[in-house]
C-alpha positions as a Python dict, from the first residue, in 0.01 Angstrom:
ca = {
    (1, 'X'): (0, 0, 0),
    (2, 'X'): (60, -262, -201),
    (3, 'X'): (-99, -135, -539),
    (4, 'X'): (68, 206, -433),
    (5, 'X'): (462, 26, -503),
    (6, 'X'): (298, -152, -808),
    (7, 'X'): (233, 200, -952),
    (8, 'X'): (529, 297, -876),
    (9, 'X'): (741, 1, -1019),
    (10, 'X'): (603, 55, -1393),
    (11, 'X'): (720, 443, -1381),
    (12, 'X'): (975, 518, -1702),
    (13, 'X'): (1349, 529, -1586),
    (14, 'X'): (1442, 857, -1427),
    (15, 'X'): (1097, 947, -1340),
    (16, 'X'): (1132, 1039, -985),
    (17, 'X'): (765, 1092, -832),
    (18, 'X'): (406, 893, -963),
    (19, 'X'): (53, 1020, -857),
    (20, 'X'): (-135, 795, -600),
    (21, 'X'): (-432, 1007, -600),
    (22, 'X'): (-584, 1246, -824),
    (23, 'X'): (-718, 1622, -767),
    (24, 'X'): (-582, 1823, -532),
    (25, 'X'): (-510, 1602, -286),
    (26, 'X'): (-308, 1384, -505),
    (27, 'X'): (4, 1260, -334),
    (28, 'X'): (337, 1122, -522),
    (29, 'X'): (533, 860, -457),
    (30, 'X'): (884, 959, -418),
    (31, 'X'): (1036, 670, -667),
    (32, 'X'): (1373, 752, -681),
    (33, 'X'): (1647, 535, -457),
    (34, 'X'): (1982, 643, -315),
    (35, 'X'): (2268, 571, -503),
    (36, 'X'): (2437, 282, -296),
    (37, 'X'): (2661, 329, -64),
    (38, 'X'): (3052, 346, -94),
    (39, 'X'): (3329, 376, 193),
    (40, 'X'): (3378, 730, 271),
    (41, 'X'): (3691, 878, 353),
    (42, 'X'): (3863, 905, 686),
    (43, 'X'): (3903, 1321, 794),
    (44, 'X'): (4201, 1340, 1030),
    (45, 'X'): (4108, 1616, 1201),
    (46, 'X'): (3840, 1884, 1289),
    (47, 'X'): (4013, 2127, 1133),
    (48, 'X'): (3998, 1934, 805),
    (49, 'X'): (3619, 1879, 842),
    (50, 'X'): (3552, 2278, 859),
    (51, 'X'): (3756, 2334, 606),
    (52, 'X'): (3600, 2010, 396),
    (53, 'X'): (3265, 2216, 498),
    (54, 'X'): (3352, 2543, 348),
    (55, 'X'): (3459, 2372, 28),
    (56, 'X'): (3152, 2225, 9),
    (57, 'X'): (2900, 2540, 104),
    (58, 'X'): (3085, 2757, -179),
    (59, 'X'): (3011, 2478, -444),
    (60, 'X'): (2630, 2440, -279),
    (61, 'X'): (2556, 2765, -272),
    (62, 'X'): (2554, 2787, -630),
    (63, 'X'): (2240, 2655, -750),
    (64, 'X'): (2088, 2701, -415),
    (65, 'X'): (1807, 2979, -542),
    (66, 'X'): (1750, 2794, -839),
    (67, 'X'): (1711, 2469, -647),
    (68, 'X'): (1465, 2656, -419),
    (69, 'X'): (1251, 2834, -696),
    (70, 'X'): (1229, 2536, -920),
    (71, 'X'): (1221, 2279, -639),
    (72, 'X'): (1454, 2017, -717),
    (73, 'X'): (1557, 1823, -480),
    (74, 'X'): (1967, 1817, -400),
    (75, 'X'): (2030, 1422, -500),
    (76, 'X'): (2404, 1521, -668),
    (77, 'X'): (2439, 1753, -370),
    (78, 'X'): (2388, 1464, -105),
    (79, 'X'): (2607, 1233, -240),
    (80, 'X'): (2851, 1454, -285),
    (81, 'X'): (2819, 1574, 82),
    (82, 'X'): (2831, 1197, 197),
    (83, 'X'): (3166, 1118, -11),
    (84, 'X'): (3323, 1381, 150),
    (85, 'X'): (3331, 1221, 480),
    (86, 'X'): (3098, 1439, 643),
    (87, 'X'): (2822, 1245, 763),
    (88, 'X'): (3088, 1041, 953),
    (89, 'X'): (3244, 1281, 1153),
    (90, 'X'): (3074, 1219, 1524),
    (91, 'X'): (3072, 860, 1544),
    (92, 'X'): (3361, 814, 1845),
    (93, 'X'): (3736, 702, 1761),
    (94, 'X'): (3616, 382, 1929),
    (95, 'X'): (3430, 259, 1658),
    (96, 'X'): (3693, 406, 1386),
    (97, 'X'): (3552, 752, 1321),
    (98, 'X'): (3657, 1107, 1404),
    (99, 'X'): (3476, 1127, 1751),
    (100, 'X'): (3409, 1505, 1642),
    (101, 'X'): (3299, 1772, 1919),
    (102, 'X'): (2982, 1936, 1921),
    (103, 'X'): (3153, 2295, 1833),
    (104, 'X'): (3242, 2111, 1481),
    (105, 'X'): (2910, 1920, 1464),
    (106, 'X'): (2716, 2289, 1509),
    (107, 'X'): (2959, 2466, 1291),
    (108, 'X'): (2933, 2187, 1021),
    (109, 'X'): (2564, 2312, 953),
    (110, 'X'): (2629, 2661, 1053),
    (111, 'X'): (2819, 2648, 725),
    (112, 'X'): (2606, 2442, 486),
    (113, 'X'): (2267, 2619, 587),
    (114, 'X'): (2446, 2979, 535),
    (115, 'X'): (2509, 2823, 139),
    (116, 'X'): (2198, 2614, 146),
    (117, 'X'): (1959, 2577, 444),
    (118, 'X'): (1732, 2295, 304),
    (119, 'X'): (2035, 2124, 170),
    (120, 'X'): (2189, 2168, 517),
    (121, 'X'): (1878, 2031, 728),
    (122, 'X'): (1867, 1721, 503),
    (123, 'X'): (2130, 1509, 782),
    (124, 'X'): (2005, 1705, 1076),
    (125, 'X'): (1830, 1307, 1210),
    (126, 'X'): (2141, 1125, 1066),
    (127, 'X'): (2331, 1326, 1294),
    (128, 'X'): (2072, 1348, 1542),
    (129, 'X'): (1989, 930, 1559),
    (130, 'X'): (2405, 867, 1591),
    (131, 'X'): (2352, 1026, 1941),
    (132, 'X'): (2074, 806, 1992),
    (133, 'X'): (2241, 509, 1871),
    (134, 'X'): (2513, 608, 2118),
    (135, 'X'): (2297, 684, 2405),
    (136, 'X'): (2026, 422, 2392),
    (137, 'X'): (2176, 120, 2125),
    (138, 'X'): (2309, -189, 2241),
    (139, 'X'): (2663, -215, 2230),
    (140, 'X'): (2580, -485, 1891),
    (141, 'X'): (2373, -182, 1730),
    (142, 'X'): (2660, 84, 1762),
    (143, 'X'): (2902, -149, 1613),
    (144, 'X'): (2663, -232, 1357),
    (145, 'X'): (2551, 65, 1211),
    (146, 'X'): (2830, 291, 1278),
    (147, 'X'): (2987, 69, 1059),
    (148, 'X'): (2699, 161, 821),
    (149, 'X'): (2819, 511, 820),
    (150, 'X'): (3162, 466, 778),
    (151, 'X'): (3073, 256, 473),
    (152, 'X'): (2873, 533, 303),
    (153, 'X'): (2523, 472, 434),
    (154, 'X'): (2287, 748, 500),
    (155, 'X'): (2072, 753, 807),
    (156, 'X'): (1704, 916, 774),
    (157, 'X'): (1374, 979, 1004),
    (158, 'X'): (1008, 944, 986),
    (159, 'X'): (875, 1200, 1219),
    (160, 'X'): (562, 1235, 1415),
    (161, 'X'): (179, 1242, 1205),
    (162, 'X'): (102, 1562, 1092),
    (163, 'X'): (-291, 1475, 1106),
    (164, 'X'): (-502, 1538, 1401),
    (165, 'X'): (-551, 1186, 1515),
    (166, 'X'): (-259, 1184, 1636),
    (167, 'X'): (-280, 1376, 1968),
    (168, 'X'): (38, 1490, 2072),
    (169, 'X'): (424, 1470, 1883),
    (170, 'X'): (476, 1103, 2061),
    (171, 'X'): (122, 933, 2002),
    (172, 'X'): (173, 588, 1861),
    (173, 'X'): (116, 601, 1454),
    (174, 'X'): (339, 273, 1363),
    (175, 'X'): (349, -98, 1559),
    (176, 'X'): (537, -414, 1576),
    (177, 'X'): (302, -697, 1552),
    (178, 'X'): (402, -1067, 1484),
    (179, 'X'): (283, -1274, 1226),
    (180, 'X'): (156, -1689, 1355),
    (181, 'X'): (519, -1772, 1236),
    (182, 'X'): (676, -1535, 1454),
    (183, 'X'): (784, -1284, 1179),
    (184, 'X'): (830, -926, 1331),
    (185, 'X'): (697, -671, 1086),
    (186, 'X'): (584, -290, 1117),
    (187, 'X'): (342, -44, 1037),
    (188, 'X'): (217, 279, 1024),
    (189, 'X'): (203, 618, 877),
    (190, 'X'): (464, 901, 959),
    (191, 'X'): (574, 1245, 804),
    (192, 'X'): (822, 1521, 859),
    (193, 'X'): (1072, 1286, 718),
    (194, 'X'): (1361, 1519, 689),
    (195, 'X'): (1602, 1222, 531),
    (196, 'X'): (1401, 968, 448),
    (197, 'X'): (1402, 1043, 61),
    (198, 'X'): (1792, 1033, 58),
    (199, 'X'): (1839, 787, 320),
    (200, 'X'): (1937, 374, 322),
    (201, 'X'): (1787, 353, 661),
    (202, 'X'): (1501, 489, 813),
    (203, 'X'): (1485, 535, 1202),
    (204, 'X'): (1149, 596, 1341),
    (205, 'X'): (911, 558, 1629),
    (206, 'X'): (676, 262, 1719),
    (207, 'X'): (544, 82, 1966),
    (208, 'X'): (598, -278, 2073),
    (209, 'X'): (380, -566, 2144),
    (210, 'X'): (365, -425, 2482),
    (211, 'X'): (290, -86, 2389),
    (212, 'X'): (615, 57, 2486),
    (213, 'X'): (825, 306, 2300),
    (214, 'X'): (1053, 196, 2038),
    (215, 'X'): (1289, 305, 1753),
    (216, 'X'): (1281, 97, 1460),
    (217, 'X'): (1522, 110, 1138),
    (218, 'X'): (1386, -29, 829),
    (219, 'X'): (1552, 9, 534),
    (220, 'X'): (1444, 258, 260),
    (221, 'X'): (1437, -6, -23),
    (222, 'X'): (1263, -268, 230),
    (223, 'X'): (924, -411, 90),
    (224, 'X'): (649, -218, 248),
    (225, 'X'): (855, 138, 292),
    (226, 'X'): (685, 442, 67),
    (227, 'X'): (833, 731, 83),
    (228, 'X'): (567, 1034, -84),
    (229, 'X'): (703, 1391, -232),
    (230, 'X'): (398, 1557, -66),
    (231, 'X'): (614, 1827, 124),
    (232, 'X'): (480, 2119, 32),
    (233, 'X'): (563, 2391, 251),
    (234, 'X'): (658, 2775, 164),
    (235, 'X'): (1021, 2730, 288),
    (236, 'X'): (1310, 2490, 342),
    (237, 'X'): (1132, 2336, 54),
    (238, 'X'): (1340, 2088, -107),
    (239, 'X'): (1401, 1873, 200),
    (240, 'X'): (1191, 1612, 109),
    (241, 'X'): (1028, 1633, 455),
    (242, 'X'): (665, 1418, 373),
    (243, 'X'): (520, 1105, 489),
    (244, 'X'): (601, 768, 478),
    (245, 'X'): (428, 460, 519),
    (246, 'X'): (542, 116, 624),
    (247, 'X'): (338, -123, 524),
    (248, 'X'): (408, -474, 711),
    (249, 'X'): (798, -401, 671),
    (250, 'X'): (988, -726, 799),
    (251, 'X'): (1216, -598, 1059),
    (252, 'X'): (1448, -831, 1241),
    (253, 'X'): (1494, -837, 1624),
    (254, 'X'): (1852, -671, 1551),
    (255, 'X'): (1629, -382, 1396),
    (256, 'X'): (1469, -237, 1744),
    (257, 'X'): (1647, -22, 1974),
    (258, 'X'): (1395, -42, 2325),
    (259, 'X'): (1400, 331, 2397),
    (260, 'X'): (1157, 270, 2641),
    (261, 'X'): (1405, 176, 2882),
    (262, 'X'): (1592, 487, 2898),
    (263, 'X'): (1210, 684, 2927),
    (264, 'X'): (1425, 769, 3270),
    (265, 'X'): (1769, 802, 3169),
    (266, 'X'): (1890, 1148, 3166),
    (267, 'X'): (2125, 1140, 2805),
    (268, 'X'): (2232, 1402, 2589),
    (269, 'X'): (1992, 1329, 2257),
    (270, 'X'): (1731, 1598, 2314),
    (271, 'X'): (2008, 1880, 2359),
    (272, 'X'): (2242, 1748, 2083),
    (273, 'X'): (1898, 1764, 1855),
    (274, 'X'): (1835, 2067, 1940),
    (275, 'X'): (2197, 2236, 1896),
    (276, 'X'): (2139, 2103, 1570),
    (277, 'X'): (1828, 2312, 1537),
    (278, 'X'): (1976, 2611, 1641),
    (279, 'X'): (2272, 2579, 1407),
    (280, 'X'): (2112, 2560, 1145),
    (281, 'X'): (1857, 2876, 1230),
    (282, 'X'): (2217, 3037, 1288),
    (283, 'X'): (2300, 2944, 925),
    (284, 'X'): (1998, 3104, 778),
    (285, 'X'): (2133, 3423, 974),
    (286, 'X'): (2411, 3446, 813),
    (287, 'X'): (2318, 3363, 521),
    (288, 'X'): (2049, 3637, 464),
    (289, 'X'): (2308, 3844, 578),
    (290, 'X'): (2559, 3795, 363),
    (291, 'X'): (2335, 3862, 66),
    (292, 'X'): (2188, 4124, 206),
    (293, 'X'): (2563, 4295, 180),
    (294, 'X'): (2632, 4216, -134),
    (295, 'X'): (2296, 4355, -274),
    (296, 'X'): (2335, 4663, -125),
    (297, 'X'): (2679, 4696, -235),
    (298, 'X'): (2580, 4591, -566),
    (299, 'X'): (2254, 4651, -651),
    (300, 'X'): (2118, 4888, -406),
    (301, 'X'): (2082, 5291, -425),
    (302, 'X'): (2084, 5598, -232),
    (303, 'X'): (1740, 5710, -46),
    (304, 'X'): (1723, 6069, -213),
    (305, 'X'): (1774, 6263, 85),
    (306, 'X'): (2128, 6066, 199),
    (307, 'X'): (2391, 6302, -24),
    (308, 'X'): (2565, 6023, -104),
    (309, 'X'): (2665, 5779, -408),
    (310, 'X'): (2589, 5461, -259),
    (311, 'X'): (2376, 5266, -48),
    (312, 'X'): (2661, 5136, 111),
    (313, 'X'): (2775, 5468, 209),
    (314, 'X'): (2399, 5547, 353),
    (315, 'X'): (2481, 5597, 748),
    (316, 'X'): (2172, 5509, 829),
    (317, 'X'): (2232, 5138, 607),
    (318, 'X'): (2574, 5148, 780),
    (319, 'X'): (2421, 5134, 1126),
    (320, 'X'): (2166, 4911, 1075),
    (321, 'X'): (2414, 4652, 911),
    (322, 'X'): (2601, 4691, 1187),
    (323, 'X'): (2331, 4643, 1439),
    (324, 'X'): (2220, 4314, 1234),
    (325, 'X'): (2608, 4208, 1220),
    (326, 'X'): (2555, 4196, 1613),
    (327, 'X'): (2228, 4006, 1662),
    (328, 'X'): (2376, 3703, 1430),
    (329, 'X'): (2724, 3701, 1556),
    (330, 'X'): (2556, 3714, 1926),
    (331, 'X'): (2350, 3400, 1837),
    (332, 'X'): (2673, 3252, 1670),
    (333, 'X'): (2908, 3259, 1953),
    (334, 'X'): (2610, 3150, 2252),
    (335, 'X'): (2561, 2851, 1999),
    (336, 'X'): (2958, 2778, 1979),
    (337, 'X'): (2932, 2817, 2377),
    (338, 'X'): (2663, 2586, 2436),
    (339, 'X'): (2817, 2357, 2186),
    (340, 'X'): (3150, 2364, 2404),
    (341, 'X'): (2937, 2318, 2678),
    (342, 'X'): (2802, 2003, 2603),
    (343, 'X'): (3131, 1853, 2492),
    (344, 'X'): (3229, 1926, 2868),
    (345, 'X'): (2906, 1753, 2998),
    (346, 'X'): (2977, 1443, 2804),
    (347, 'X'): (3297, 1415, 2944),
    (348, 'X'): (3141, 1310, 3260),
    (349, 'X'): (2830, 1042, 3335),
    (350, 'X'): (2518, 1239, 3225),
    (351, 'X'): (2275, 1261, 3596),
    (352, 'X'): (1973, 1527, 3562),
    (353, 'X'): (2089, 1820, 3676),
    (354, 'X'): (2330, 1777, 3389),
    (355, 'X'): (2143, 1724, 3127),
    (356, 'X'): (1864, 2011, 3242),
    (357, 'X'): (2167, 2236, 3263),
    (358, 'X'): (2236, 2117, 2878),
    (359, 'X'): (1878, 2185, 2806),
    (360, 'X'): (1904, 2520, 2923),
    (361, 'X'): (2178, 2603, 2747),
    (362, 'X'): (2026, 2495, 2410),
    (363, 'X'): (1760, 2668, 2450),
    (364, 'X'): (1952, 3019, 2529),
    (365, 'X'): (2089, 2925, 2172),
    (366, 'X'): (1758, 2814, 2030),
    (367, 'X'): (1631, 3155, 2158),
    (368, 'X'): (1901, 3349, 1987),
    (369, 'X'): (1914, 3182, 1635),
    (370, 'X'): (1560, 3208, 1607),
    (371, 'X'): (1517, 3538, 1650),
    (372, 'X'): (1857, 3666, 1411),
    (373, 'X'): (1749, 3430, 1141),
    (374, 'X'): (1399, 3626, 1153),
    (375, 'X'): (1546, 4001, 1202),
    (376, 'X'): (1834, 3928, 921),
    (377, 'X'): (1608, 3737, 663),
    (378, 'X'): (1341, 3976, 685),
    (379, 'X'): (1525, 4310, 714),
    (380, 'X'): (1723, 4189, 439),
    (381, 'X'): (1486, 4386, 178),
    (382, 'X'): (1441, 4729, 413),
    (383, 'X'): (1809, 4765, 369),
    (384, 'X'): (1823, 4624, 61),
    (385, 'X'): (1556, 4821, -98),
    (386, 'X'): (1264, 4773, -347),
    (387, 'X'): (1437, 4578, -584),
    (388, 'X'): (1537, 4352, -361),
    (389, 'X'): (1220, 4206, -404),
    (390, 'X'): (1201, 4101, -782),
    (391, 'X'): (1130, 3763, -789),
    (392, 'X'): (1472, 3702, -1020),
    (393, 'X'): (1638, 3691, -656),
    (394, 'X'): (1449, 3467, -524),
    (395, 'X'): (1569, 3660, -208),
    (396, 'X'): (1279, 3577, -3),
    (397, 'X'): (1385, 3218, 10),
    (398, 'X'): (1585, 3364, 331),
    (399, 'X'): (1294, 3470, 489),
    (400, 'X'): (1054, 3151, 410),
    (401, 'X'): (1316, 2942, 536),
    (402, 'X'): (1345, 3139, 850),
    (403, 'X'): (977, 3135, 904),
    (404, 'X'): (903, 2728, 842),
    (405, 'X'): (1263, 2606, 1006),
    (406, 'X'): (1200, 2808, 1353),
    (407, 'X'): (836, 2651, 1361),
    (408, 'X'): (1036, 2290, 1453),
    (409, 'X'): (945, 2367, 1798),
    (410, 'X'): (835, 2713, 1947),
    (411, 'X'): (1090, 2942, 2064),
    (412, 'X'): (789, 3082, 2330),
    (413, 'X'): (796, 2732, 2508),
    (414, 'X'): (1247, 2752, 2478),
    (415, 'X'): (1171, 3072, 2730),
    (416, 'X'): (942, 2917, 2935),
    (417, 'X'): (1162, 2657, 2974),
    (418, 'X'): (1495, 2908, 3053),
    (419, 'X'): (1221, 3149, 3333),
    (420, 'X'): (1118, 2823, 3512),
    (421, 'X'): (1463, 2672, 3519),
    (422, 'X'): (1633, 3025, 3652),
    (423, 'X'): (1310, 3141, 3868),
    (424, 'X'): (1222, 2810, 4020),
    (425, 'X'): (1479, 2592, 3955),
    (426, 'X'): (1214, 2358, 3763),
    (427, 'X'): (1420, 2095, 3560),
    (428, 'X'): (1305, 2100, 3189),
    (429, 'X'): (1118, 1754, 3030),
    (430, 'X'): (1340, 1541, 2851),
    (431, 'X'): (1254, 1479, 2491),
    (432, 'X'): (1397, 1549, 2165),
    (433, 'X'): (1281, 1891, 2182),
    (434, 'X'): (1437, 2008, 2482),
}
């Protein structure tokens, strides 16, 4: 990987990707480095951060279409999210943030992903690792890198290997091996990076020496860390959610949280990750939704046969608007309820009927959110009608985001997992997807 960062190092300023490879499996190296960090303001209350968030989506949601046709990735976007305050809201008043509630946290990217999904599912594993931090990180960690956050720094992910040698979601693609003087480094190959690109840290799993589970954070501009623009998928596509390689990255002790030891540890990670999920499936809802009404009142005419002069006196529009109206403010309020839900659970020690019962919950949510952000992204254009469809609208970013974002984990498996809890009272597995 060496001669890969050499390439990269002689690219003009402002050039943001390089070629590694040529023909059509060329991949680029993704050049470009956060800004650095700065201290981001203190939000008194939840209130203020919803209200922060709405600011924000109305300002983000300009651009968004363009963003998505042309692909260019949100950089002025993040850091403006991050100054806000944001990103900081959920680390605990303990450690000198907000100690937010899970209602906010889900809200937070119900309203972002109704502006902007991709923009909105860029901190879903900041957000997501926080909870891991708290659940699993020594007391040394938390203080550590919350203090990170609070000081502007982003946190990132390197996901599981896309390629088939790697068995399942948790086979081992990256290791801690010593050197003969005893320096710890890492390595490895990982993608769905949803983060990485924009991040200062990068969380991700390993194994140990031992071959035990572990989460690792190297930082982006570490020696040895390559991030690569190679995501390429039809929607939610400027997340930056490719591969990255860490190439004998010097980590320190300090660096590894030993995950393996909670393998039995009911916690509240996998449910929080997945709330996250859902809220942001419940974002694309609503946003497909909303411009769904204000093409047809806009835009859209008559069928011949209605009698009327507009589409958005059609009865036939009317009902089915208000049918659609239903489905996504069904999914919103079961995802507000399981979100409440949780923040009652973590009021008390976390055992395993707890956590299975948060599990459950999610996936009600999960369940719902899928299925409105599919119903309102793609009947969008049937009430919306044929010209709906000109490419100028770029309106079928709704549905491609829809369509890629509810393939994070399959919503067949989030009823399996609700009939076997209610019919047989069989506990779900914990893991981030549950």
């Amino acid at each position: 990987m060496k001669n890969l960062e050499a390439q990269a190092s002689v690219l003009p300023i402002g050039q943001a990707s390089a070629p590694v490879e040529s023909g059509a499996h060329a991949r680029r190296i993704l050049t470009r480095l956060p800004q650095a960090p700065r201290p981001v303001p203190r939000i008194a209350s939840e209130a203020q951060a919803l209200q922060i968030a709405q600011t924000l989506a109305e300002s983000f949601r300009t651009g968004a279409a363009q963003r998505d046709s042309e692909r260019q990735l949100p950089w002025d976007e993040i850091e403006q999210y991050t100054a806000s305050g944001l990103w900081a809201i959920t680390i605990p008043k303990a450690y000198g943030g907000l100690g937010a509630s899970y209602e906010t946290l889900a809200q937070l990217f119900v309203t972002i992903c109704a502006a902007d999904p991709s923009l909105g599912q860029i901190p879903q594993n900041h957000f997501a690792v926080l909870q891991n931090l708290l659940d699993m990180g020594s007391e040394a960690q938390r203080q550590r890198w919350f203090a990170d956050v609070l000081a502007g720094q982003r946190l990132g992910n390197a996901g599981p290997e896309r390629k088939s040698k790697a068995a399942h979601l948790y086979a081992a693609t990256a290791r801690l091996a010593r050197d003969a003087d005893g320096t710890l480094r890492v390595s490895g190959t990982r993608f769905y990076s949803t983060g990485s690109a924009f991040a200062h840290w990068v969380p991700f799993r390993a194994v140990d020496e031992q071959d035990r589970a572990v989460q690792v954070w190297a930082r982006r501009d570490a020696p040895g860390v390559t991030v690569f623009d190679d995501w390429d998928a039809f929607g939610q596509r400027t997340t930056a959610s490719g591969g990255v390689t860490f190439d004998g990255v010097v980590v320190s002790e300090d660096d590894v949280v030993p995950v393996w030891r909670y393998a039995s540890v009911p916690t509240l990670s996998g449910p929080v990750s997945q709330l996250i999920q859902a809220a942001i499936d419940a974002g694309i809802a609503q946003g497909a939704l909303r411009d769904a009404l204000d093409f047809v009142r806009e835009r859209s005419r008559p069928w011949v046969d209605a009698g009327v002069a507009k589409a958005s006196d059609d009865p036939y529009i009317i009902h089915e608007i208000g049918q659609l109206q239903i489905d996504v403010d069904a999914a919103h309020a079961v995802l507000l309820e399981t979100a409440r839900h949780l923040d009652a659970l973590a009021r008390e020690p976390i055992d395993e009927v707890s956590s299975a019962r948060a599990s459950v919950a999610v996936a009600q949510a999960k369940i719902l959110t899928t299925e409105a952000a599919l119903n309102a992204s793609e009947h969008l254009f049937a009430l919306a009608g044929s010209a709906a469809s000109r490419s100028k609208y770029n309106l079928d970013r709704h549905w491609r985001n829809a369509r890629v974002h509810t393939l994070h984990d399959p919503v067949r498996w989030k009823y399996h997992l609700l009939g076997n809890y209610v019919l047989n009272g069989a506990l779900p597995q914990r893991h981030q997807w549950n």
